[in-house]
C-alpha positions as a printed Julia matrix, in Angstrom:
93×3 Matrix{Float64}:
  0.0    0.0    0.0
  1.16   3.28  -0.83
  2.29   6.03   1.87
 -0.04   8.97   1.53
  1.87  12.67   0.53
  1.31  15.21   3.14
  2.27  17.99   1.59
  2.47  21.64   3.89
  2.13  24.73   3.44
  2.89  27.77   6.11
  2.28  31.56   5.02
  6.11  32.69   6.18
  5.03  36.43   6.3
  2.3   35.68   8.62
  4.5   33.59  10.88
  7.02  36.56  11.21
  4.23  38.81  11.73
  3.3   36.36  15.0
  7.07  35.99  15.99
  7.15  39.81  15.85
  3.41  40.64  17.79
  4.92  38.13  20.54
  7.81  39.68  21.22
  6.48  43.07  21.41
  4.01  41.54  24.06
  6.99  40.44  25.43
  8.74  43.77  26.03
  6.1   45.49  26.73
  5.53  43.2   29.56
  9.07  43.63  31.04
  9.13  47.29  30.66
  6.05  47.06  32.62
  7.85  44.75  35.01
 10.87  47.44  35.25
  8.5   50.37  35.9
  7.09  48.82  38.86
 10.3   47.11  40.04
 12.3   51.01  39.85
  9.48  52.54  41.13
  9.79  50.65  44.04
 12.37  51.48  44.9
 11.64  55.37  45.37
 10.87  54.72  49.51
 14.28  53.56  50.38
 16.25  55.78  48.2
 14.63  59.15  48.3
 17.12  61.4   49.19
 20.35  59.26  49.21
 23.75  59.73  47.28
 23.31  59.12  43.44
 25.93  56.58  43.34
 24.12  54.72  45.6
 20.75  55.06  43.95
 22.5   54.43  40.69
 23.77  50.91  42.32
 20.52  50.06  43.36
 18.64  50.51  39.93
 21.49  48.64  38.06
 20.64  45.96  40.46
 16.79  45.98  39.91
 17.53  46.44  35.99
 19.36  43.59  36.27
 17.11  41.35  38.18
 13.87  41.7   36.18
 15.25  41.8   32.79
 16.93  38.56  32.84
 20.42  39.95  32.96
 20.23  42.31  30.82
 21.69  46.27  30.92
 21.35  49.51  30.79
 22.95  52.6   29.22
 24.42  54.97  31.38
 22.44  58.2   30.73
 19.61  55.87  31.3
 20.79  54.61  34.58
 21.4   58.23  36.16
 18.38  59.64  34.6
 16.28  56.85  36.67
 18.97  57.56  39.47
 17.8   61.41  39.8
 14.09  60.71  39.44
 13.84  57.76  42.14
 16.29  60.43  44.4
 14.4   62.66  43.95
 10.94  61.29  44.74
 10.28  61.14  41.26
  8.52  58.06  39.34
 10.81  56.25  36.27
  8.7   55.04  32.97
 10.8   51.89  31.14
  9.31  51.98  27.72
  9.46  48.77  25.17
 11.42  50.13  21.79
């Protein structure tokens, strides 16, 4: 008896399109993550040295992005708000 052909067929732009909506989820997601992590952090560091802030959100940026980093005006930007009593935004790009 003969094997039956299968044959398949997968629209590539629409799977790139999915690949591409799921990791903007993703991001979005982590940013969100980020925000809430940094902003929590405004209590304990309100008014203490920068450097110390600044060690503190390189930690957190760290922690909930899986590792990841962050650029330097960035970091002291986030620094000086959370210092300051300020609130930090991450946004996805």
């Amino acid at each position: 008896m003969a094997k039956p052909r299968v044959k398949i067929k997968f629209d590539e732009r629409g799977l790139k399109k999915a690949v591409q909506k799921a990791a903007e989820k993703t991001a979005r997601g982590m940013a969100s993550d980020l925000t809430r992590a940094l902003n929590g952090l405004t209590p304990t560091y309100q008014g203490r040295p920068l450097d110390e802030v600044k060690q503190a959100v390189q930690s957190t940026w760290k922690r909930h992005s899986g590792g990841g980093s962050i650029t330097d005006p960035e970091l002291t930007e986030f620094a000086e708000k959370i210092a300051s009593g300020g609130r930090v935004e991450v946004r996805a790009k």
